[in-house]
N, C-alpha and C positions, 0 to 999 in steps of 0.2 A: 664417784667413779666406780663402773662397774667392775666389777671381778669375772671372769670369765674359765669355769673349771671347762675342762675336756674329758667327756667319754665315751662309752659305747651307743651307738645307737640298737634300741630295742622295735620301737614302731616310732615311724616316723607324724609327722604335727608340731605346732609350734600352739605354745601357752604360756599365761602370764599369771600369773597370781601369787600369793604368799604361802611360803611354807611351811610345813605341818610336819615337823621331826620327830622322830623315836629310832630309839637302836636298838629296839624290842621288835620282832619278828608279827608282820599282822596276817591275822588267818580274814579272809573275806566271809568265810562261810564261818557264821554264828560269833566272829568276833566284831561285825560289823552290819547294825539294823540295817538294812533294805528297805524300809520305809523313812528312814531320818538321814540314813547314810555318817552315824555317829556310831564312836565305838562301841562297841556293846558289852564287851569284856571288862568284866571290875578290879581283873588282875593287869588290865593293861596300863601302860601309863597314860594314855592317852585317853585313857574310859572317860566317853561321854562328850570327848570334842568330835566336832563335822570332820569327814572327810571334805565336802563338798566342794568345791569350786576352789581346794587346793592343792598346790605341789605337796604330794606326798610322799615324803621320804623314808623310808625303812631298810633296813638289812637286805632280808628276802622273805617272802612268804611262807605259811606254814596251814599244813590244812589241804584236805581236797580238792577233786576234782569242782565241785559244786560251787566253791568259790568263784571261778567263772562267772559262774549261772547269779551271783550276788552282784557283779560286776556288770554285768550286764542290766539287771535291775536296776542299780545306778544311772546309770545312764538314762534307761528309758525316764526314771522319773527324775530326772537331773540335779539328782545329787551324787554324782560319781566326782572323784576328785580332777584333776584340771589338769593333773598330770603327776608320774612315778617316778620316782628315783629310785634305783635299789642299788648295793651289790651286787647282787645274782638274782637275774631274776628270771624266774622257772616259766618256763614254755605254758605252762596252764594259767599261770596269771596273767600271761600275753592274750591269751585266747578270748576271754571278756570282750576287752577292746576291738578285739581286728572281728568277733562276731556282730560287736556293736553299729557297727560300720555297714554291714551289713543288713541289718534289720531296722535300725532307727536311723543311721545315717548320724548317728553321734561315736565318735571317739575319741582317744587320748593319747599324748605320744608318752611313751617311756624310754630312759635310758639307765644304762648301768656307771658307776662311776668305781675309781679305786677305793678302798677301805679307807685311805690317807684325804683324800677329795669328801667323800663322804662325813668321814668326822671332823667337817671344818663346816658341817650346813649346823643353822639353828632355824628354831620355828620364829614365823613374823617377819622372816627377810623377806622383802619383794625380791622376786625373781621371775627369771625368763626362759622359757625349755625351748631345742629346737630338735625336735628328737629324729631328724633327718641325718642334723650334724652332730647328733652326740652330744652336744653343749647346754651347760646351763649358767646361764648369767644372772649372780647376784648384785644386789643393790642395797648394799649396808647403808 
């Protein structure tokens, strides 16, 4: 039976995949290769797992403008993840995606959920984004 959180819509698309959790902050720029789309940070927890073709959930972002420009790398060589989850999530790590869209004709929806919603995700749930309607449907 699925579970059904409710929250913010950030960009809208609908994705499927399994989730990829941390309540550790990801910077896109140099904490994340651009050629593998794997963490790249030794201090992360997540050092060395794919983003790629996953619901990525985190906090919020950390790190520059440039991250974008990582984001967007992603995508073109498609390893960008499938879709975000954040807390908060900052206007420049929206930008990747909605330029994505633009230029390759690939993007990704994201949305924001509560602090409370958010520390109830773990990595390996299949899940469902609809980042239209804010929603993400888990499949424990």
């Amino acid at each position: 039976m699925a579970i059904t959180l409710q929250g913010q819509p950030v960009l809208p698309g609908k994705a499927r995949g399994l989730l990829l959790v941390t309540h550790m902050p990801v910077s896109f720029w140099g904490g994340v290769n651009p050629k593998t789309g794997c963490i790249a940070d030794p201090r992360h927890e997540l050092f060395h797992q794919s983003v790629g073709n996953r619901i990525l959930a985190f906090p919020h972002g950390k790190g520059s403008s440039t991250g974008s420009l990582m984001i967007l790398e992603l995508l073109r060589i498609g390893k960008a993840p499938a879709a975000i989850v954040n807390i908060r999530t900052e206007p420049i790590l929206a930008t990747g995606p909605v330029v994505g869209r633009y230029f390759y004709k690939k993007t990704f929806p994201i949305i924001n959920l509560s602090k409370k919603d958010f520390h109830r995700l773990h990595s390996g749930v299949d899940a469902r984004i609809d980042g239209r309607a804010g929603t993400l449907q888990l499949f424990p």
